[in-house]
C-alpha positions in Angstrom: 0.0 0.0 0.0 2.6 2.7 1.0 4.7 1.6 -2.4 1.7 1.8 -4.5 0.9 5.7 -2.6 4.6 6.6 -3.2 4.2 5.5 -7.1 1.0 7.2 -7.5 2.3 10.2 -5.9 5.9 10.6 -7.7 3.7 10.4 -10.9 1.8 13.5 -9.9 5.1 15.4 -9.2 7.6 17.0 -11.7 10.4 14.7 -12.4 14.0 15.9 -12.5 16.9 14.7 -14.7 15.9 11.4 -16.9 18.7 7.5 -16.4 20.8 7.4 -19.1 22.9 10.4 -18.6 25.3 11.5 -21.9 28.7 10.4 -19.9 32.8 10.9 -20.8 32.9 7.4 -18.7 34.8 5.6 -21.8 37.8 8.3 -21.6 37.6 8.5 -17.6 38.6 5.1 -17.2 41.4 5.1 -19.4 42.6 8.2 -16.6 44.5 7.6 -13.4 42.1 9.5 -11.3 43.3 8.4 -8.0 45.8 11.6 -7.2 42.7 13.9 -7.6 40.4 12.4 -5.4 43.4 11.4 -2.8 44.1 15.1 -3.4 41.2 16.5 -2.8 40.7 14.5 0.1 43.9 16.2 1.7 42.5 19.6 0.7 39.8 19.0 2.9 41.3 17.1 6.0 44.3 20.3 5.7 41.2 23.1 5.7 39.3 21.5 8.9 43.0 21.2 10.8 45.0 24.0 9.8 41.3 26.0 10.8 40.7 24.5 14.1 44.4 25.3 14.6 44.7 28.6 13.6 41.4 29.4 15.2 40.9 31.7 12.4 37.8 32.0 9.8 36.6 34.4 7.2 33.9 36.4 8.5 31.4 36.3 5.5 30.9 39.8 5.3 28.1 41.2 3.1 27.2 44.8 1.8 24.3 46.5 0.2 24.0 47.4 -3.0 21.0 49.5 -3.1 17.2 49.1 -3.5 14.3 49.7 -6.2 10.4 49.0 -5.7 9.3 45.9 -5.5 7.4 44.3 -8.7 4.3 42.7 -9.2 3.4 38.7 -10.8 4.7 39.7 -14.5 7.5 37.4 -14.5 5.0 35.0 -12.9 2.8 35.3 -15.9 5.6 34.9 -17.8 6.5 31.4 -16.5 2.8 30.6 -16.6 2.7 31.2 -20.3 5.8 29.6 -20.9 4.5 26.8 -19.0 1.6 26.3 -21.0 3.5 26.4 -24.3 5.6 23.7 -23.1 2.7 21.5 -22.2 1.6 21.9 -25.8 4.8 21.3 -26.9 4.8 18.0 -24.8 1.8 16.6 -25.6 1.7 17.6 -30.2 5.3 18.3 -30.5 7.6 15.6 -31.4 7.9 11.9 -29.7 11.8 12.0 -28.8 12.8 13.2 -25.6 16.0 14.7 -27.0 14.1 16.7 -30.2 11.1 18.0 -27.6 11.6 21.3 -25.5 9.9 20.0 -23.0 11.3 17.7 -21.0 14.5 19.4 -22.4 13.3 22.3 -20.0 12.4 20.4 -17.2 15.8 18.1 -17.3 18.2 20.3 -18.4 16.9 24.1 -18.0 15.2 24.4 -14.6 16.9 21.2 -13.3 20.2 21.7 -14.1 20.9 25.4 -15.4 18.5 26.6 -12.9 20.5 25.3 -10.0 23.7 26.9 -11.3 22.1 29.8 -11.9 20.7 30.2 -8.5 24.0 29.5 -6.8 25.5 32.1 -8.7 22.8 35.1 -9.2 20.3 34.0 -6.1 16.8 32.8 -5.7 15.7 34.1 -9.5 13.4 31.1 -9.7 10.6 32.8 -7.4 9.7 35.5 -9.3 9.3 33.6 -12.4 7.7 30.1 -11.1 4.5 29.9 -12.9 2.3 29.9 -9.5 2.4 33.4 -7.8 0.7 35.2 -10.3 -2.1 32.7 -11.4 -2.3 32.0 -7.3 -2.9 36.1 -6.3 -5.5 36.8 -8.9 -7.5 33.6 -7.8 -7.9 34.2 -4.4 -8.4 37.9 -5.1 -11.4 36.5 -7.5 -12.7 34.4 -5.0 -12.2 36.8 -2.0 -10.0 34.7 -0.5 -8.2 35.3 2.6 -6.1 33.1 5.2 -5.0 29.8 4.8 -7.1 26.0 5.8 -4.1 25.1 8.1 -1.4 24.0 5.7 1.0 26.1 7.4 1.4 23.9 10.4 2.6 20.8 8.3 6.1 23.4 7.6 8.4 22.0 4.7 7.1 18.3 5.1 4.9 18.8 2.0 8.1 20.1 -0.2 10.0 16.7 1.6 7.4 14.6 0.4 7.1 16.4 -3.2 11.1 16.0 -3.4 11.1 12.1 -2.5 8.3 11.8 -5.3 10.8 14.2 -8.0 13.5 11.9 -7.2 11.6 8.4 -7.2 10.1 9.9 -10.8 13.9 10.4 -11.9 15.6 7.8 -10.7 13.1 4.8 -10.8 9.8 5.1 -12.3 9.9 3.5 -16.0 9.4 6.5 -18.4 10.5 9.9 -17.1 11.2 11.2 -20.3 8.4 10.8 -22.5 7.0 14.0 -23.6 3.7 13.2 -23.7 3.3 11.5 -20.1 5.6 14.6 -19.1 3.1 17.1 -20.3 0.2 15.2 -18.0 2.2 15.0 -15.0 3.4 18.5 -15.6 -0.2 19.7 -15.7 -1.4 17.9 -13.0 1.2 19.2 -10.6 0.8 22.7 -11.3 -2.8 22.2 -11.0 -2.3 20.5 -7.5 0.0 23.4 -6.1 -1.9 25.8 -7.7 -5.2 24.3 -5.7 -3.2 24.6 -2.4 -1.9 27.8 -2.8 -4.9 28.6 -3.6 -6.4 27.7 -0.2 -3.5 28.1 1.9 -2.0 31.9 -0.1 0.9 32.2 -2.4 3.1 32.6 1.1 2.9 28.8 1.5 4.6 28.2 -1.9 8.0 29.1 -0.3 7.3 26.4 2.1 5.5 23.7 0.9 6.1 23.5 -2.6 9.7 21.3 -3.6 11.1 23.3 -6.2 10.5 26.3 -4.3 12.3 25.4 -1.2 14.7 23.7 -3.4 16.2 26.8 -5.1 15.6 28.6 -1.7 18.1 27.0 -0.1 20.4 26.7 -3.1 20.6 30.4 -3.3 21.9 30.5 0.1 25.0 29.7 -0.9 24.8 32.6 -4.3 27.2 35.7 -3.7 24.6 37.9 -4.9 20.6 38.0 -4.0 17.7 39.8 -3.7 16.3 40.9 0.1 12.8 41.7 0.8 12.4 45.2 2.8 8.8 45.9 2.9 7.8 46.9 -0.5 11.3 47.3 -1.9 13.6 44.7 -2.8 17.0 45.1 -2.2 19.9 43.7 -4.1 23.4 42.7 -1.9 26.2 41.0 -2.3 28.7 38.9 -0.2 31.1 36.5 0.2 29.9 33.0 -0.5 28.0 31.2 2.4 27.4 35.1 4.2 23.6 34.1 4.0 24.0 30.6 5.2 26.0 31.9 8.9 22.7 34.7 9.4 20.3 31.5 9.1 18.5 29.9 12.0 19.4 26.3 12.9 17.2 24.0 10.4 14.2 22.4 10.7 13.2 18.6 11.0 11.7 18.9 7.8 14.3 20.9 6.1 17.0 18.8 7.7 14.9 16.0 6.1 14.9 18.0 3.0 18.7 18.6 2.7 20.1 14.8 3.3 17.4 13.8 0.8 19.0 15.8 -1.8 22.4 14.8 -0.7 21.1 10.9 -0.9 19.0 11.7 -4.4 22.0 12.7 -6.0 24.6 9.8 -5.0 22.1 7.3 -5.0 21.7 8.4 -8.8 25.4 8.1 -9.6 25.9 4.7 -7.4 22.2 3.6 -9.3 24.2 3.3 -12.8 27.6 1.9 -11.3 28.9 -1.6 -12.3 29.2 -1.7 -8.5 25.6 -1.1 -7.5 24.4 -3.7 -10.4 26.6 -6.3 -9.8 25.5 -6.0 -5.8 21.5 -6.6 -7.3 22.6 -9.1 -9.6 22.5 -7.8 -12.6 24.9 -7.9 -15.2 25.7 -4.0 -16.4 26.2 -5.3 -20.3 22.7 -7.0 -20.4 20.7 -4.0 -18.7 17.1 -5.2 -18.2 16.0 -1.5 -18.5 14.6 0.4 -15.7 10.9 -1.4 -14.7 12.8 -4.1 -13.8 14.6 -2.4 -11.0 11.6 -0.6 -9.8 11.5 -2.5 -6.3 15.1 -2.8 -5.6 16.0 0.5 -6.5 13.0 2.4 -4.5 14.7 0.6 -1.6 18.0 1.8 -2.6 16.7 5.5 -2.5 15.0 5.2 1.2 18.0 3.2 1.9 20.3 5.7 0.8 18.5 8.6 2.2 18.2 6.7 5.8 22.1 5.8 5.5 22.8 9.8 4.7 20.5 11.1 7.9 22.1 8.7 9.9 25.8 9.4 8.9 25.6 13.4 9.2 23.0 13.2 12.2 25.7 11.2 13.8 28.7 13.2 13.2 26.4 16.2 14.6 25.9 14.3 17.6 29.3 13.1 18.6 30.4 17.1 18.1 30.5 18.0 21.9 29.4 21.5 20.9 27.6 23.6 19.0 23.6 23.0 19.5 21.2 26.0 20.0 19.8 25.4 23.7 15.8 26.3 23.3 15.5 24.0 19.7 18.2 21.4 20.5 19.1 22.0 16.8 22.5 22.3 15.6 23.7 24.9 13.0 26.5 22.9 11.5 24.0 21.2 9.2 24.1 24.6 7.6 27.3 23.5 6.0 26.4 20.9 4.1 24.2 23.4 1.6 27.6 23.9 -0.3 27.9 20.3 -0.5 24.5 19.3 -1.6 24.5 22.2 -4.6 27.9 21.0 -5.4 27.4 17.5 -6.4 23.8 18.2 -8.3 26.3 20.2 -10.3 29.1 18.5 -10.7 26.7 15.3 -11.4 24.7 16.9 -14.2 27.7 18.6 -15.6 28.2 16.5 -19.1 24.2 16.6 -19.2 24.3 20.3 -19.3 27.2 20.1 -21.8 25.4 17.7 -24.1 21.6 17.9 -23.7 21.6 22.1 -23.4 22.5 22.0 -26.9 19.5 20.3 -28.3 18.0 22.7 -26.4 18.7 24.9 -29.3 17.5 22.5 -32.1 14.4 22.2 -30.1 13.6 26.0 -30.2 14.5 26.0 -33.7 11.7 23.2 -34.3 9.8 23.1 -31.5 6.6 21.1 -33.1 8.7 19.5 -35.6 7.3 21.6 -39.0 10.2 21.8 -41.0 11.3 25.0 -39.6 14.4 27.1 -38.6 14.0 29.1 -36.3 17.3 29.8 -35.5 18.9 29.0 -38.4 20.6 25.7 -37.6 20.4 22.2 -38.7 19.2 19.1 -36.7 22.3 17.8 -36.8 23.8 20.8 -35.1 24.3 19.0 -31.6 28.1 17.6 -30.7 29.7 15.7 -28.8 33.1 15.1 -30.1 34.4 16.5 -26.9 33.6 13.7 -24.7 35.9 11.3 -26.9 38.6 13.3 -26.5 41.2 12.8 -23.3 41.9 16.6 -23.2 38.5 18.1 -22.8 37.4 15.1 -20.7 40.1 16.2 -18.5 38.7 19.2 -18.2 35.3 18.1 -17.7 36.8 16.0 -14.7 39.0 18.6 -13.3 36.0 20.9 -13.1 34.3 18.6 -11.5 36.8 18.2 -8.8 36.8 21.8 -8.6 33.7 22.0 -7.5 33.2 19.4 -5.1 36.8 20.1 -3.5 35.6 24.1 -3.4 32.2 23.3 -2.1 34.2 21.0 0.7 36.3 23.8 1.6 33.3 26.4 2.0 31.5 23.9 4.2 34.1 23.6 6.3 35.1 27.2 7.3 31.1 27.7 7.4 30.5 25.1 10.4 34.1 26.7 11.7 32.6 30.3 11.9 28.8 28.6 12.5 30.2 26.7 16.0 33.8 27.9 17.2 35.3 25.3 18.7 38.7 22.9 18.7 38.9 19.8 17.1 37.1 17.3 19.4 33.9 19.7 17.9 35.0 19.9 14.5 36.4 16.2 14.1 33.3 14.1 13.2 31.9 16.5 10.6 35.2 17.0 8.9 35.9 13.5 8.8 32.4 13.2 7.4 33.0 16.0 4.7 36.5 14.3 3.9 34.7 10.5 3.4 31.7 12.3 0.9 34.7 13.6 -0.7 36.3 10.5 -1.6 32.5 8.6 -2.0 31.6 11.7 -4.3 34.4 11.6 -6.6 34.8 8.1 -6.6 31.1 8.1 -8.2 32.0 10.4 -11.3 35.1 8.1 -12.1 33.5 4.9 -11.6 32.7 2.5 -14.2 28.9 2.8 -14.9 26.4 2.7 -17.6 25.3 6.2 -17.9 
């Protein structure tokens, strides 16, 4: 019964990135990654010493850049429209997956760009998610004020919404057919749109996944945009300035941020030779994905327990650092780096490789013979991921990231909770293991 409520609810939701990622794997394993990842492993065991030694930490500081009057729902409308276009798209435009804008959109623009975008430039997904605007007129139609009581449930609604996103990605048979996309697309919207509708638009930052998703990805963004009444105000900061002002998290967003963490390395161990060879399943006769269905939904809750225990652990053996009315500690804080990180580094050759037929599907986008844009359908490349030079870019951006990410998260829970190294110990050597585990992933042999 709960499986079959799980299945029918992830097919309600908005899926994320499709299986069969576009990979470099062939050149990677003919490259001695092992002094990067033992490298970067020493990168992050020297930053939690030599900062608990020298009992020194940046100090995050942030400045103003000045203010303008806030806006209305135009941008919403915007995203509305461009939502509904898409579902047309979807449902009459053509049958592949790679030639139809979109699941294109949804895997590649909001999933992957998006998320780049927002840990760069800030939250700029609120203002254009396709709810607000549709949401304010409604309830000013209907005459609509105050909420039914969503409110109390918190973030637990955007937790459940993200477990159903990543069961729909990782597990359920057919994420990326256009058609089935544009229904399940349609009926999501519709179902936030009804509770936001009875609850007000506020609820949207809470309860909706994607929301709270790129919320707490623009934490980490050196620039963003600040409510002050009715202006907004834009500042800017060193990285992570936003994630030392935060409260402590929530159950539910604590719940929310180890299921990302577990989402994303339960998709990369998911397509390992590793993973299928520990279900029984030989990786060069793939059954294909409904075959997998049971064992990998276990995986996932099995992942995401694992990942809850392992940092809830570390937090616990830290003699220090927990806020004495909530019992919450702020060092969790840290790991929002971490879990932007690896969705970025993970969909990094997707971005590369499925962003261009992006283009070829807004220069056909119902598949009539035209040219928008002036290019050929044959326009995509992918050259680059044969070839040992650019792959080694590829990787060593990848490192990059996940090494940087490391770093930030450990002179955030150094300025978060000061303390010496029996505090500091068991989260570092936690950040310093998802190192190893999260690098180890990108190299590994896999079918993706």
């Amino acid at each position: 019964m709960c499986v079959a409520a799980a299945a029918g609810l992830a097919a309600a939701l908005l899926p994320a990135a499709a299986r069969a990622h576009a990979s470099q794997q062939a050149v990677i394993l003919l490259l001695d990654t092992t002094p990067a990842i033992v490298g970067a492993a020493l990168a992050v065991a020297a930053t939690v010493l030599l900062g608990v030694w020298a009992g020194w930490v940046p100090r995050f500081r942030a400045w103003r850049l000045g203010s303008w009057p806030g806006t209305g729902t135009g941008l919403s409308w915007l995203g509305f429209g461009l939502l509904v276009f898409l579902l047309a798209v979807g449902q009459f435009g053509p049958h592949d997956p790679l030639g139809n804008l979109l699941p294109l959109t949804i895997w590649t623009v909001i999933w992957v760009a998006m998320t780049a975008a927002v840990a760069l430039l800030g939250d700029i997904w609120r203002p254009i998610a396709p709810w607000r605007g549709p949401v304010r007129l409604a309830r000013r139609l209907l005459r609509r004020q105050g909420g039914v009581g969503l409110a109390r449930l918190g973030h637990w609604p955007a937790v459940a919404g993200l477990f159903a996103i990543a069961w729909y990605e990782l597990i359920s048979p057919a994420p990326s057919d256009p058609a089935g996309l544009a229904r399940v697309a349609a009926f999501y919207w519709t179902l936030v749109f009804a509770l936001a509708v009875l609850e007000g638009e506020d609820w949207l930052d809470r309860g909706e996944a994607l929301s709270l998703y790129f919320r707490l990805t623009a934490k980490i963004a050196p620039l963003w945009r600040r409510d002050e009444g009715k202006r907004r105000a834009l500042w800017i900061g060193v990285p992570g300035a936003q994630i030392v002002a935060m409260a402590p998290l929530t159950a539910a967003e604590v719940a929310f941020v180890t299921l990302l963490l577990a989402t994303v390395s339960f998709d990369g161990l998911s397509e390992t030779f590793f993973w299928l060879g520990q279900v029984g399943v030989n990786p060069l006769n793939y059954p294909g994905r409904t075959a997998l269905i049971g064992v990998n939904s276990a995986g996932l809750l099995a992942a995401w327990a694992l990942t809850a225990a392992l940092i809830l652990g570390a937090l616990a053996a830290s003699r220090r650092g927990r806020d004495p009315n909530t019992g919450r500690s702020p060092l969790l804080l840290g790991f929002l780096p971490i879990a932007t990180a690896y969705h970025v580094s993970h969909y990094l050759v997707t971005l590369l490789t499925r962003g261009q037929y992006v283009f070829t599907g807004l220069n056909d986008p119902f598949e009539r013979g035209w040219s928008l844009l002036g290019i050929n359908d044959d326009w995509a490349s992918f050259g680059f991921l044969s070839d040992p030079h650019d792959v080694m870019l590829i990787w060593s951006a990848q490192v990059a990231l996940i090494v940087v990410a490391h770093v930030l998260a450990v002179l955030l829970t150094l300025r978060l909770v000061p303390g010496g190294l029996r505090t500091h110990l068991p989260v570092g050597v936690l950040m310093v293991g998802y190192t190893i585990f999260g690098l180890w992933l990108l190299a590994a042999p896999s079918i993706g």
